[in-house]
Backbone of each chain as ProteinMPNN parsed JSONL, in Angstrom:
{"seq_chain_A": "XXXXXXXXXXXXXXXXXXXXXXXXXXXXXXXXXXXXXXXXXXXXXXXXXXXXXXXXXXXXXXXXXXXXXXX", "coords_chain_A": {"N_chain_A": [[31.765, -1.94, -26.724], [29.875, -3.67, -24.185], [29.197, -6.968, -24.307], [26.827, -9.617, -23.694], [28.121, -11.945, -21.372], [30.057, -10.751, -20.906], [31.936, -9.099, -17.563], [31.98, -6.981, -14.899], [34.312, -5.973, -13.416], [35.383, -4.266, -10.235], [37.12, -1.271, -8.217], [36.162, -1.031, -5.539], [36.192, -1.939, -2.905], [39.119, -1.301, -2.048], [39.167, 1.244, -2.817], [37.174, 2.426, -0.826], [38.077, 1.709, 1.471], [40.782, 3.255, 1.277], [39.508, 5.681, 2.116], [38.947, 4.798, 4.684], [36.645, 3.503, 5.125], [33.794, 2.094, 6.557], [31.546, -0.368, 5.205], [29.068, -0.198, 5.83], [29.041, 2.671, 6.622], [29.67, 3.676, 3.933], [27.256, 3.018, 2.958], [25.599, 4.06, 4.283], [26.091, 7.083, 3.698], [25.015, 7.081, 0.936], [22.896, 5.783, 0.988], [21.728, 3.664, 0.301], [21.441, 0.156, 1.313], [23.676, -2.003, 3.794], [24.33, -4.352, 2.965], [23.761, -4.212, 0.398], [25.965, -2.921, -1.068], [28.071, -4.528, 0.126], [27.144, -6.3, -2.22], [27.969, -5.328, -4.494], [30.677, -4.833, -4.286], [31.59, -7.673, -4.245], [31.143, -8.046, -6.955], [28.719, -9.155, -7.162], [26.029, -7.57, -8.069], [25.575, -5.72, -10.249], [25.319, -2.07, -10.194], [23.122, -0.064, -10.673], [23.234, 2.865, -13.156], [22.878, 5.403, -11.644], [23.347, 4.892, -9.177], [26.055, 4.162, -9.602], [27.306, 6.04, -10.12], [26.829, 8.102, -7.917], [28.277, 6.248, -5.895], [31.022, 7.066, -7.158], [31.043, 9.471, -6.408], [30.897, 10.324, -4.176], [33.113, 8.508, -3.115], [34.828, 9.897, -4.192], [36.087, 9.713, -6.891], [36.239, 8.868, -10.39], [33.68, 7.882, -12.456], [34.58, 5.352, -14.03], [37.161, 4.937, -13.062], [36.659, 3.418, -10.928], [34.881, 1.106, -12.149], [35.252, -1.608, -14.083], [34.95, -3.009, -17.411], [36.122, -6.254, -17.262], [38.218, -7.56, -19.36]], "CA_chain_A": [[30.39, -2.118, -26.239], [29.408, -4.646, -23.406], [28.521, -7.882, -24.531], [26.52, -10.718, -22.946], [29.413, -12.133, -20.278], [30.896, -9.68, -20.435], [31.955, -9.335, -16.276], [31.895, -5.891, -14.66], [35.005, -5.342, -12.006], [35.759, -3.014, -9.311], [37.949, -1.623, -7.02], [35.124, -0.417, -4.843], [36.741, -2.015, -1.63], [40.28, -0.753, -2.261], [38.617, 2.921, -2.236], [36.386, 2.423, 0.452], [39.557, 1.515, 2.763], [41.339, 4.231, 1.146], [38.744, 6.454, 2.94], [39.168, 4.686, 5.926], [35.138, 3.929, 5.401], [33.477, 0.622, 6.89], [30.602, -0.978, 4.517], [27.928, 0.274, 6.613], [29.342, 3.992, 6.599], [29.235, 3.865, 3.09], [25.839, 2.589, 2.18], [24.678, 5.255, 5.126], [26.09, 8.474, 2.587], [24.805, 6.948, -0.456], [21.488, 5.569, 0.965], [21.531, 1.948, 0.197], [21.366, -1.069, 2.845], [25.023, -2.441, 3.833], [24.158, -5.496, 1.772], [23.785, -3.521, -1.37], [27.143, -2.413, -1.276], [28.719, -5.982, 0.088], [26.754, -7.546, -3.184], [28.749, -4.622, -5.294], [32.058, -5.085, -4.161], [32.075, -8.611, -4.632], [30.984, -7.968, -8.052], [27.755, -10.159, -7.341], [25.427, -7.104, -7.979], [25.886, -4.481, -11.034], [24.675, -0.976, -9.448], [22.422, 1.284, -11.542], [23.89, 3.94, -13.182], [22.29, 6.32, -10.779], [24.385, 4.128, -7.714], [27.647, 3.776, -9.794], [27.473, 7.732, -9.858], [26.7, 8.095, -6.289], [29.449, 5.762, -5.514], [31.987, 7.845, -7.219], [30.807, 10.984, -5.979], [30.901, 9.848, -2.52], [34.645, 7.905, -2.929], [35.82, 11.112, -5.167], [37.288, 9.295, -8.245], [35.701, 8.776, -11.598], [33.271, 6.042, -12.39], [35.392, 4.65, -14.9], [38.28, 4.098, -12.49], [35.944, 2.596, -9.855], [34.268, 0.414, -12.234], [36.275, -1.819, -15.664], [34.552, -4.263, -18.083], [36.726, -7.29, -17.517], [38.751, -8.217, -20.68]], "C_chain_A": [[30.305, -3.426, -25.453], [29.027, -5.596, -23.894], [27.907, -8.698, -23.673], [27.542, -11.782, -22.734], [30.165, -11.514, -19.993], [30.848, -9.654, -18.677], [32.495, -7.921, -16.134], [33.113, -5.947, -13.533], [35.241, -3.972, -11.161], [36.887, -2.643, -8.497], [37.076, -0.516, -5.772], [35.372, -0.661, -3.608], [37.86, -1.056, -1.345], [39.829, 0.45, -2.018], [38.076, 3.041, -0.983], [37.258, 2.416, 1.746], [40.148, 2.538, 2.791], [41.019, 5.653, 2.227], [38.958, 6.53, 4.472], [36.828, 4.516, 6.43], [34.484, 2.492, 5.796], [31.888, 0.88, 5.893], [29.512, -0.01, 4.456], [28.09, 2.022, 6.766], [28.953, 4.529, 5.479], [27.903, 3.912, 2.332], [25.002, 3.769, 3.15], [24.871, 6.753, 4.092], [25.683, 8.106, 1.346], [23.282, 6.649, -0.204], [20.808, 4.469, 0.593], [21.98, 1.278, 1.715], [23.365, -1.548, 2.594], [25.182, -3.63, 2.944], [24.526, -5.369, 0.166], [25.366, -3.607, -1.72], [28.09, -3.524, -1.085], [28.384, -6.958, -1.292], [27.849, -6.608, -4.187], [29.525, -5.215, -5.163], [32.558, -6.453, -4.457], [31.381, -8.966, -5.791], [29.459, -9.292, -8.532], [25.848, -9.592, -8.182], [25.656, -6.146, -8.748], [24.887, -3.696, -10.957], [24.451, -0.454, -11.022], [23.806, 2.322, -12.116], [24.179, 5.347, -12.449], [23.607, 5.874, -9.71], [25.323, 4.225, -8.109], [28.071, 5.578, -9.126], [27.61, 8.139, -8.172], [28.11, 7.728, -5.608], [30.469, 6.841, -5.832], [32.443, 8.934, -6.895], [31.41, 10.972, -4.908], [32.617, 9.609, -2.328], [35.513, 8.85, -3.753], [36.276, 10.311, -6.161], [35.911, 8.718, -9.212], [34.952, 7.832, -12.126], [34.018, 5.083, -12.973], [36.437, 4.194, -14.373], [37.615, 3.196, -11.057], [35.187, 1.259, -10.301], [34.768, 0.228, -13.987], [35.522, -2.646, -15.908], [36.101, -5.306, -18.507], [37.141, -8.019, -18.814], [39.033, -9.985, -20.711]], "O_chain_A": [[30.695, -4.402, -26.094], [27.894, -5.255, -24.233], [28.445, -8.609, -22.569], [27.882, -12.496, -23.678], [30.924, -11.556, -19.025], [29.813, -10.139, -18.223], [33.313, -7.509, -16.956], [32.567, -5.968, -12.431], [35.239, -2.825, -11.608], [37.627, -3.525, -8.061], [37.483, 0.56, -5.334], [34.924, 0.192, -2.843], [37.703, -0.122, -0.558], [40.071, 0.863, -0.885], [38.571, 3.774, -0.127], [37.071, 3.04, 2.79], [40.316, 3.093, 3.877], [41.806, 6.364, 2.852], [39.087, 7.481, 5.243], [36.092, 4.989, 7.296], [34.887, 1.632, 5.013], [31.26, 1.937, 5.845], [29.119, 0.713, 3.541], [27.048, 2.605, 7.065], [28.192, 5.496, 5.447], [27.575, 4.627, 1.385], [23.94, 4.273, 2.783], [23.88, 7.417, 3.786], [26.023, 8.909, 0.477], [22.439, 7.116, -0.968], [19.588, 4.312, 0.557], [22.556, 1.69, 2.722], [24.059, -1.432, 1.584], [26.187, -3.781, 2.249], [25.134, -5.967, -0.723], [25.824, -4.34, -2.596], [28.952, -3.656, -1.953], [28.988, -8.0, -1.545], [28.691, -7.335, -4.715], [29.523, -6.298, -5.748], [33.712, -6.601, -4.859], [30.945, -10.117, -5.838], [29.234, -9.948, -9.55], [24.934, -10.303, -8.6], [26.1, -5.232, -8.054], [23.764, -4.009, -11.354], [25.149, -0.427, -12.035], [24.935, 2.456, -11.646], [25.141, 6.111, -12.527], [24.64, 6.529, -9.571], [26.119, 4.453, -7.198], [28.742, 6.046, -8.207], [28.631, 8.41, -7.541], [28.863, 8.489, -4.999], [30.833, 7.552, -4.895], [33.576, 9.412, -6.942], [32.445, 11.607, -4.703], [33.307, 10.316, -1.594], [36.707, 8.644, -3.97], [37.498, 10.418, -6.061], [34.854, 8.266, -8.771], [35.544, 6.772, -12.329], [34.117, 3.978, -12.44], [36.922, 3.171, -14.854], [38.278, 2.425, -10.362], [34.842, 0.411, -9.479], [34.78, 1.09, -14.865], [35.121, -3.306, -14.949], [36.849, -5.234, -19.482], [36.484, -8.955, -19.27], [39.451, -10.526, -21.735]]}, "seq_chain_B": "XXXXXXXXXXXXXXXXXXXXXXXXXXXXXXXXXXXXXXXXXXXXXXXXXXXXXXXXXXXXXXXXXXXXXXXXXXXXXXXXXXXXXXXXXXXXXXXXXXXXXXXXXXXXXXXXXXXXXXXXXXXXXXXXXXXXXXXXXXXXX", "coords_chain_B": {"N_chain_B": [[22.278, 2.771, 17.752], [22.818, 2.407, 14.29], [21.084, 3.884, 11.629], [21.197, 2.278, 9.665], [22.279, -0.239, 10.767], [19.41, -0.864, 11.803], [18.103, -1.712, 9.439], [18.97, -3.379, 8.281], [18.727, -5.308, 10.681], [15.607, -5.367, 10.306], [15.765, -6.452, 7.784], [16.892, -9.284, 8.233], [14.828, -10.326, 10.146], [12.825, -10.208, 7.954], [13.331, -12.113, 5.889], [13.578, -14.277, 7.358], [11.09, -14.458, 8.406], [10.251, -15.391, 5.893], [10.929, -17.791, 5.388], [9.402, -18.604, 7.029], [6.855, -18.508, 6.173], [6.817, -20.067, 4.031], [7.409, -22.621, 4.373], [5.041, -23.1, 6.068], [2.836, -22.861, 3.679], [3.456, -24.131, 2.124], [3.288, -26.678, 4.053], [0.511, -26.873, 4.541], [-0.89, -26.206, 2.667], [-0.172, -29.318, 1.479], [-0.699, -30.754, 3.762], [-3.915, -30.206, 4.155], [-4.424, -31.455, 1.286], [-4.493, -34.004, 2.232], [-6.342, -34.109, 3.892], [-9.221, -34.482, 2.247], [-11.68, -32.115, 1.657], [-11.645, -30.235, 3.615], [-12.603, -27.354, 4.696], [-11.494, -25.547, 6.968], [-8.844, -25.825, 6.732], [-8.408, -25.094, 4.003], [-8.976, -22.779, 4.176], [-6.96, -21.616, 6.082], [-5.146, -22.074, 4.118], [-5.347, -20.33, 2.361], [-5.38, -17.821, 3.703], [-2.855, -17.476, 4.477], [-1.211, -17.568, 2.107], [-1.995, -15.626, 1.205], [-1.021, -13.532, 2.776], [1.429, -13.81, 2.532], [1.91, -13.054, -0.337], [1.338, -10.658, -0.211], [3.331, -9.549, 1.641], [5.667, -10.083, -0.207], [5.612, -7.578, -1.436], [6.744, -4.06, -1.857], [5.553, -3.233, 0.38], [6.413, -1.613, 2.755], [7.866, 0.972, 1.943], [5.831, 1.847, 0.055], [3.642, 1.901, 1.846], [5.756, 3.875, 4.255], [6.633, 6.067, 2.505], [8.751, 8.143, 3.267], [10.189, 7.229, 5.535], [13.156, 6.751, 6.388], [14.405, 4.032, 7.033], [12.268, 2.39, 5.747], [12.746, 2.934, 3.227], [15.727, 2.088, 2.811], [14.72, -0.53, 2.987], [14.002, -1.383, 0.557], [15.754, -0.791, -1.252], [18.08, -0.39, -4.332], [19.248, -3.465, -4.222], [18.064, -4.623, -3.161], [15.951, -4.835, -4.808], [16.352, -5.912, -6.848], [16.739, -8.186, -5.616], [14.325, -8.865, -5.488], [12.725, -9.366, -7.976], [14.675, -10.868, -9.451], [13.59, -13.063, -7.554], [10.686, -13.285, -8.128], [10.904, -14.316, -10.221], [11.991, -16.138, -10.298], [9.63, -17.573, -8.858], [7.758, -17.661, -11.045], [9.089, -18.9, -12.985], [8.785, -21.848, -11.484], [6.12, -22.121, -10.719], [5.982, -22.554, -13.776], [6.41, -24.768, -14.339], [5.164, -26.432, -11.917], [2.554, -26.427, -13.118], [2.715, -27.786, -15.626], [3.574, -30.838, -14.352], [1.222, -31.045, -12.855], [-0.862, -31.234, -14.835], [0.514, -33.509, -16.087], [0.34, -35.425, -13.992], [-2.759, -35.581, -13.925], [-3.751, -36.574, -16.288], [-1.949, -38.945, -16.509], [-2.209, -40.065, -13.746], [-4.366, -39.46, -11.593], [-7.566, -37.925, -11.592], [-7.316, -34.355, -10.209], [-9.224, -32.129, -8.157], [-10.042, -28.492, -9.388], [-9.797, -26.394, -8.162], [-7.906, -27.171, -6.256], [-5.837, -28.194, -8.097], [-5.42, -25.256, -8.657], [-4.413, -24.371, -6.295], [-1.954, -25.748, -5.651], [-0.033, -24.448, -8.29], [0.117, -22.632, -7.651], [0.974, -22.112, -4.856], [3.746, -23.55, -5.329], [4.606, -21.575, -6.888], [4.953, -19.185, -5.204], [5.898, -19.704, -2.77], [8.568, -20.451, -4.219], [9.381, -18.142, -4.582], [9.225, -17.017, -2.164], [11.687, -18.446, -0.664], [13.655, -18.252, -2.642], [13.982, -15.44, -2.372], [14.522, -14.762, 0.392], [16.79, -16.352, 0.878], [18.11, -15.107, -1.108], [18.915, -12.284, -0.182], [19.656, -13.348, 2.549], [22.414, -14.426, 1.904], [23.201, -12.385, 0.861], [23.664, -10.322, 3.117], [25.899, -11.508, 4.053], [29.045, -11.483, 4.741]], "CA_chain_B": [[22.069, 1.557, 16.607], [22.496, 3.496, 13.1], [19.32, 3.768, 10.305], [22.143, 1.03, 8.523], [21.664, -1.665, 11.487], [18.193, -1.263, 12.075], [17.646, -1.932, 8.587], [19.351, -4.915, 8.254], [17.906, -6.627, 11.571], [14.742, -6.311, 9.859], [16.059, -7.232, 6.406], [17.13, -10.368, 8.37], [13.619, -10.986, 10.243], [11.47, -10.4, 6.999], [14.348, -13.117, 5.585], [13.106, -15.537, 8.28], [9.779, -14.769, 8.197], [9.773, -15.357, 4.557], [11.223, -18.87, 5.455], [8.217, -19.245, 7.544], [5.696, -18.421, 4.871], [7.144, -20.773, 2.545], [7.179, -23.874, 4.981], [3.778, -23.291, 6.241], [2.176, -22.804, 2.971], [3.301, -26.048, 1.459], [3.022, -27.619, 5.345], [-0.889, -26.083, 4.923], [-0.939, -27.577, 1.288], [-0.096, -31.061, 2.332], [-2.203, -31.365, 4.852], [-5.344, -30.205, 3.185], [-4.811, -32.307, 0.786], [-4.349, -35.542, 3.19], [-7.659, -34.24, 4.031], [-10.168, -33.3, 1.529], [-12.872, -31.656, 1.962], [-11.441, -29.488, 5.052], [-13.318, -25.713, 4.509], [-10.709, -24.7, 7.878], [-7.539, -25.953, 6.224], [-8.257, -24.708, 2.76], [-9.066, -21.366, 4.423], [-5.663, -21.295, 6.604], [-3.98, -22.012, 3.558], [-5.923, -19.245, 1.504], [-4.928, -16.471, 4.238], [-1.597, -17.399, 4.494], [-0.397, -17.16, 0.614], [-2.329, -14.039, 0.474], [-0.61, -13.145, 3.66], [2.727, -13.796, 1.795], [1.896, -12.334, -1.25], [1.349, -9.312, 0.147], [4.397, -9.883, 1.916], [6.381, -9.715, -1.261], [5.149, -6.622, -2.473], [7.501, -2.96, -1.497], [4.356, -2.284, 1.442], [6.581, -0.577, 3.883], [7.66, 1.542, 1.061], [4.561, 2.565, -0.218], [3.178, 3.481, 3.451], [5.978, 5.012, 4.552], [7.622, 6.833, 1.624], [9.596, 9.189, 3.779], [11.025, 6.943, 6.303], [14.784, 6.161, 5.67], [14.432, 2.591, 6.834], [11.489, 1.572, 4.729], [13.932, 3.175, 1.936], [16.6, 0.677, 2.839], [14.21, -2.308, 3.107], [13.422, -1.964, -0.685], [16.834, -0.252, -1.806], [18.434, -1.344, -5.555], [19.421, -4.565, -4.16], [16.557, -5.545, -2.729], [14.65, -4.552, -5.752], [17.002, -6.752, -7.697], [16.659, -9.356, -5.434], [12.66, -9.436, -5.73], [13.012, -9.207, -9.195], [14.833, -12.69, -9.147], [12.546, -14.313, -6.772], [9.923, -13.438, -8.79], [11.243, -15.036, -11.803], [11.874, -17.979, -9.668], [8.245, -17.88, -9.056], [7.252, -17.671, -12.106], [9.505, -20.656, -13.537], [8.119, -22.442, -10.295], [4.543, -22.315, -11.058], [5.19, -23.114, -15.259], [7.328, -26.369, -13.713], [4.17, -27.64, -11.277], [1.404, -26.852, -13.606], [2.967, -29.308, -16.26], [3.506, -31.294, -13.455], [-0.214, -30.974, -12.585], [-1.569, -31.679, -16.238], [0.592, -34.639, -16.251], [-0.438, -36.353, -13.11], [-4.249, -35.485, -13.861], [-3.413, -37.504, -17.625], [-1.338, -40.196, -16.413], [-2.748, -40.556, -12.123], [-5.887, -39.178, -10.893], [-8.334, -36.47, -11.667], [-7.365, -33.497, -9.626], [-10.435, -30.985, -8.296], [-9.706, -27.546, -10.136], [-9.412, -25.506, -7.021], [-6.379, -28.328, -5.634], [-4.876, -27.333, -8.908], [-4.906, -24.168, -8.429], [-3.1, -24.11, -4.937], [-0.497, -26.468, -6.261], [0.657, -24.301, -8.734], [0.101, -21.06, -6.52], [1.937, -22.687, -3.887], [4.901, -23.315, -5.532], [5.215, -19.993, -7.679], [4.628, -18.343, -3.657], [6.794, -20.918, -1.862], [9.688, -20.632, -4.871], [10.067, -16.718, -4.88], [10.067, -16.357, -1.037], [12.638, -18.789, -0.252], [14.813, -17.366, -3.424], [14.35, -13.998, -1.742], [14.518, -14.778, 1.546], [18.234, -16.809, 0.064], [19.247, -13.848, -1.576], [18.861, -11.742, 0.834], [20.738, -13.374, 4.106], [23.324, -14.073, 1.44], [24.086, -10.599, 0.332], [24.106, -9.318, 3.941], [26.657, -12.419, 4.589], [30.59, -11.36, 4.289]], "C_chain_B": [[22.172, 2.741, 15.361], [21.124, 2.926, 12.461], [19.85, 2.058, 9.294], [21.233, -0.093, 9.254], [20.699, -1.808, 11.509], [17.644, -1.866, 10.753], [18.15, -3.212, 8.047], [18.98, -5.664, 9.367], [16.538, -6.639, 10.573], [14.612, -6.994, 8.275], [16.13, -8.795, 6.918], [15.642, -10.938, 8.908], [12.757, -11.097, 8.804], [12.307, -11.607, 6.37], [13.528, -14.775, 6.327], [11.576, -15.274, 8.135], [9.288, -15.212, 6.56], [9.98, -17.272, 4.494], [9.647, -19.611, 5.927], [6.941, -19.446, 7.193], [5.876, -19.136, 4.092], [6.633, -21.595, 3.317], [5.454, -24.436, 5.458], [2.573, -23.511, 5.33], [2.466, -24.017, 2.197], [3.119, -27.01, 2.694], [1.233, -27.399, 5.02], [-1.779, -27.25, 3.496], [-0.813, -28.761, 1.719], [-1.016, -31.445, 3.086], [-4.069, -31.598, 4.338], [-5.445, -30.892, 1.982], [-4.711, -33.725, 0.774], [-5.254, -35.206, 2.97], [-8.436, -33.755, 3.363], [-10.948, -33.103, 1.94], [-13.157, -30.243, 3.423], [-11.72, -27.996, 4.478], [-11.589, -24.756, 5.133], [-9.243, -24.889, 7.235], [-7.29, -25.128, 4.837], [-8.071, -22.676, 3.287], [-7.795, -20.798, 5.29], [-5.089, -21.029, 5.287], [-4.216, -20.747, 2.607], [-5.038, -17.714, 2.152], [-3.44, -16.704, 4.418], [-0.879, -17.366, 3.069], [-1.277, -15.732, 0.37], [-1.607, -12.817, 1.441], [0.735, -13.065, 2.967], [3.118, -13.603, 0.584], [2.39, -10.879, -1.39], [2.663, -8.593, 0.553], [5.582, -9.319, 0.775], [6.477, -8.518, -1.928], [6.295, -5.233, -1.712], [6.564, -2.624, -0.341], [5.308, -1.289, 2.408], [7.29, 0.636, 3.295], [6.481, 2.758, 0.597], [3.658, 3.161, 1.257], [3.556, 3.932, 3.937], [7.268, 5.67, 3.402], [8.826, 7.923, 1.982], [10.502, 8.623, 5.296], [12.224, 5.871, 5.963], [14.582, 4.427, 5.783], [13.704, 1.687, 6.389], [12.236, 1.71, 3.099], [15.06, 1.98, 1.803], [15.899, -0.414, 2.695], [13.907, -2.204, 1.175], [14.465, -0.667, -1.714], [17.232, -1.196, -3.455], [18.693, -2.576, -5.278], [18.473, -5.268, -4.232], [15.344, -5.138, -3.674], [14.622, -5.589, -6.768], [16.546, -8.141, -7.115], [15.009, -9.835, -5.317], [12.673, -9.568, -7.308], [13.235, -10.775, -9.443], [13.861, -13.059, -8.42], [11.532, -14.286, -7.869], [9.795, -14.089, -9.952], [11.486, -16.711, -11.628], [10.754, -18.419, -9.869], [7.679, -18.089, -9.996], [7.713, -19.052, -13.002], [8.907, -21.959, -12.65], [6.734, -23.147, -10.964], [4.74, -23.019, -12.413], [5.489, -24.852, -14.957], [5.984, -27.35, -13.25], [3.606, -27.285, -11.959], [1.684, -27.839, -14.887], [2.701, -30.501, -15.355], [2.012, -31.914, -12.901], [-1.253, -31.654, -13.757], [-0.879, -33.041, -16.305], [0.394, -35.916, -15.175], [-1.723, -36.721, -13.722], [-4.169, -36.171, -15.163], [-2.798, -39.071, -17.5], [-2.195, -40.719, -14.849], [-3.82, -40.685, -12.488], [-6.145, -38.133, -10.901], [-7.605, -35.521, -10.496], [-8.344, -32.115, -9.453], [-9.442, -29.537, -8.882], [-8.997, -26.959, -8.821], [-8.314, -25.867, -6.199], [-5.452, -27.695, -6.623], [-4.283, -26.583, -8.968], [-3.493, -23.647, -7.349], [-1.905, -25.165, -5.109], [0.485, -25.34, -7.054], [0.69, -22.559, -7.843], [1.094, -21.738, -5.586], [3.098, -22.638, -4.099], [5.536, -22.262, -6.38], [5.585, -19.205, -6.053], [5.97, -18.765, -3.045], [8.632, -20.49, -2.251], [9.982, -19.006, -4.484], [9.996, -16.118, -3.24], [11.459, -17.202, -0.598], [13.821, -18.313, -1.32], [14.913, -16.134, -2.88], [14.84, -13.601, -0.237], [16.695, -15.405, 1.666], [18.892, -15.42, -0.341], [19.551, -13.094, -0.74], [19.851, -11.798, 2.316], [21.943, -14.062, 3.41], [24.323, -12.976, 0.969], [24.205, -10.328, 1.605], [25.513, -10.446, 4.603], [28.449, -11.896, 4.247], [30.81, -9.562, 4.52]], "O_chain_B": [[21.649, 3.846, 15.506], [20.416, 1.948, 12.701], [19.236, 1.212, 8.644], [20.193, -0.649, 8.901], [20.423, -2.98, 11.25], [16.656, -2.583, 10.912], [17.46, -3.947, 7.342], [18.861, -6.862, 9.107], [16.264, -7.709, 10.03], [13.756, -7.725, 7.777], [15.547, -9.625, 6.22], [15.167, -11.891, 8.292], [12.054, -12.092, 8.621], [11.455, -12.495, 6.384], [13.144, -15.849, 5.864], [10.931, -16.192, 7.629], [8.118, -15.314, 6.191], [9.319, -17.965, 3.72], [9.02, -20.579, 5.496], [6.112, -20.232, 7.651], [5.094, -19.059, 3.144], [5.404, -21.64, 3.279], [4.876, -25.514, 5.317], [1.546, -24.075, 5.71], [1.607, -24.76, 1.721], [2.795, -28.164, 2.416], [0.701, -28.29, 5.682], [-2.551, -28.201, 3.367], [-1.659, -29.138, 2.53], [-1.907, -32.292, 3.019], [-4.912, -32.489, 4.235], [-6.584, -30.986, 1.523], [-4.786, -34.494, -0.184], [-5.678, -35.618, 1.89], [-8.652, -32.559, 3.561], [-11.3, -33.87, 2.836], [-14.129, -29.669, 3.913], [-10.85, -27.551, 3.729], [-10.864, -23.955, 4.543], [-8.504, -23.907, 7.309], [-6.211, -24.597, 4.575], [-7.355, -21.761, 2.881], [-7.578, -19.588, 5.23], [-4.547, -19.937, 5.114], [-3.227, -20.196, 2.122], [-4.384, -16.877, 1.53], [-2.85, -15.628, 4.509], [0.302, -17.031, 3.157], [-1.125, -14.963, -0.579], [-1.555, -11.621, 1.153], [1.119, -11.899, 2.881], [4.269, -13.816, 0.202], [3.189, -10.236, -2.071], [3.078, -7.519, 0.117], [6.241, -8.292, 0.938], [7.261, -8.335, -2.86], [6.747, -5.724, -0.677], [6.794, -1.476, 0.039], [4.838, -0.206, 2.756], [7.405, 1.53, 4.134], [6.367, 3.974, 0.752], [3.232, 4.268, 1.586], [2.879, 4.737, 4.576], [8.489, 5.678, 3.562], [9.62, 8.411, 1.177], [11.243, 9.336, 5.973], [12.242, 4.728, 5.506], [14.606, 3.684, 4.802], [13.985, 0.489, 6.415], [12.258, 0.907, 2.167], [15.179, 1.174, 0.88], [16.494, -1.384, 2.226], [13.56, -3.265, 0.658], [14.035, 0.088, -2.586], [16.813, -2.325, -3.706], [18.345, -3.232, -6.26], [18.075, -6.171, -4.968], [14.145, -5.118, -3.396], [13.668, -6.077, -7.374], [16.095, -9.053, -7.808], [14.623, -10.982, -5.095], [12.458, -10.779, -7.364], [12.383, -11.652, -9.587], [13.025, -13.58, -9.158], [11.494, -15.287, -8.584], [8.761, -14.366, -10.56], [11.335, -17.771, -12.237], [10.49, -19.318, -10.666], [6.812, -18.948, -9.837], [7.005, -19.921, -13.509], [8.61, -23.0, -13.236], [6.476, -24.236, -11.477], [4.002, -23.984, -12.611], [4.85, -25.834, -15.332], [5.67, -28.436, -13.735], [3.723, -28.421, -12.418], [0.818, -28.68, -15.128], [1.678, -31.159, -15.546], [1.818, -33.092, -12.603], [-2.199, -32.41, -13.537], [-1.677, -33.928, -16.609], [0.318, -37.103, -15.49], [-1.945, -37.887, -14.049], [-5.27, -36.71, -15.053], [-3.086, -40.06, -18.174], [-2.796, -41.792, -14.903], [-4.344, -41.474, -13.274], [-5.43, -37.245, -10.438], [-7.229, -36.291, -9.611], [-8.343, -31.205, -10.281], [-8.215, -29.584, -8.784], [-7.801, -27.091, -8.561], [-7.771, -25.029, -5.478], [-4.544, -26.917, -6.328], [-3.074, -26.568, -9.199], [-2.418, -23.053, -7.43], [-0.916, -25.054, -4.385], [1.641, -25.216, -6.649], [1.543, -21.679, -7.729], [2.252, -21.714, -6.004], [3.802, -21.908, -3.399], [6.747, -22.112, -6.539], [6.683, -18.655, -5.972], [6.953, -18.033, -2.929], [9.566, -20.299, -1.472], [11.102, -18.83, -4.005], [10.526, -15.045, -2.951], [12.36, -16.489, -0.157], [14.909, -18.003, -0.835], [16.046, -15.653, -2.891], [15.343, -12.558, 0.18], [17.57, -14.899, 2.368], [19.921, -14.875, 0.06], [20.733, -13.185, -0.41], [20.464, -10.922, 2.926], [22.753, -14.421, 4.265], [25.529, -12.799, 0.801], [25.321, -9.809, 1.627], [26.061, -10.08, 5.642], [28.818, -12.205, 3.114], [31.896, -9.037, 4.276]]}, "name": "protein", "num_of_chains": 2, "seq": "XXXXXXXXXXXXXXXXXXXXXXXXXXXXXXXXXXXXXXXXXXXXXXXXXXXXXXXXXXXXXXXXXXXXXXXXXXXXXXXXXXXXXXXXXXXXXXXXXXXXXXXXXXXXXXXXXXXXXXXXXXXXXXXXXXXXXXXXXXXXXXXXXXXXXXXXXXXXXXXXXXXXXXXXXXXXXXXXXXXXXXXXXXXXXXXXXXXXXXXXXXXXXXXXXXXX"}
């Protein structure tokens, strides 16, 4: 279970490249601002559950491998 | 231009204009209270924090619920990042009205209605420049 500091990582860039998808491509199929998605990736911004979903949908792979609670 | 860009130029103007609502409303403050007694100053400074109140609020949102780039202007981030400001604001304001009680105890009386726009001011002042900050930081990198 998550505690308080717990720190949320990603590899939400790493996919996004994988794609071959720029920032702004992404946040256009999901429906968030390019910002949104620049505050994600550099782990400045922990997305809804609604958005993580989205995300994964969108980048095909599982939320759980798109998104680790930092040990 | 995509629905993306357009929505980030005006993420970046409401950014700057939020700069410009802050500065003016403590520039507006200040002044009016160099000068007391000014009706026209008190009343600039009245329409301009209600002007940047308003400001703060989801409006292009709520009037146009169906156009994509009022969707982006008040997307999870930017819900998050009013969210914070507001909390700025809110620590803001409890900060100057101590502030306020302890002048008016230790200085000089302060009229009620001065009071007021002191601690309005800087609750207003604090949560646009934190939002207006967050904001042309997240679209930065």
């Amino acid at each position: 279970m998550p505690l308080v500091g717990d720190r949320l990582s990603n590899v939400l860039k790493a996919e996004r490249e994988r794609l071959g998808l720029t920032q702004g491509a992404l946040a256009e199929a999901i429906g968030v601002s390019r910002k949104t998605i620049n505050t994600i990736e550099n782990g400045i911004f922990v997305p809804s559950t609604l958005l993580a979903l989205k995300l994964a949908r969108t980048l095909d792979r599982p939320v759980e491998e798109l998104f680790q609670i930092e040990e | 231009m995509t629905v993306i860009d357009v929505a980030e130029r005006k993420s970046r103007a409401r950014a700057t204009t939020f700069y410009f609502f802050a500065a003016m409303s403590l520039l507006t403050l200040w002044v009016s209270m160099a000068m007391p007694g000014s009706d026209l100053l008190r009343g600039i400074w009245t329409g301009l924090s209600f002007a940047a109140v308003i400001n703060l609020l989801p409006l292009a949102r709520w009037l146009k619920p169906n156009s994509p780039v009022a969707r982006l202007l008040d997307d999870d981030g930017v819900r998050e990042h009013r969210r914070m400001s507001c909390t700025a604001g809110f620590w803001a304001s409890i900060i100057s009205a101590f502030a306020v009680a302890i002048t008016v105890e230790e200085a000089a009386p302060i009229d009620a209605f001065d009071a007021v726009r002191v601690v309005a001011t800087a609750a207003i002042s604090a949560a646009l420049i934190s939002f207006a900050t967050l904001e042309l930081r997240a679209a930065r990198g």
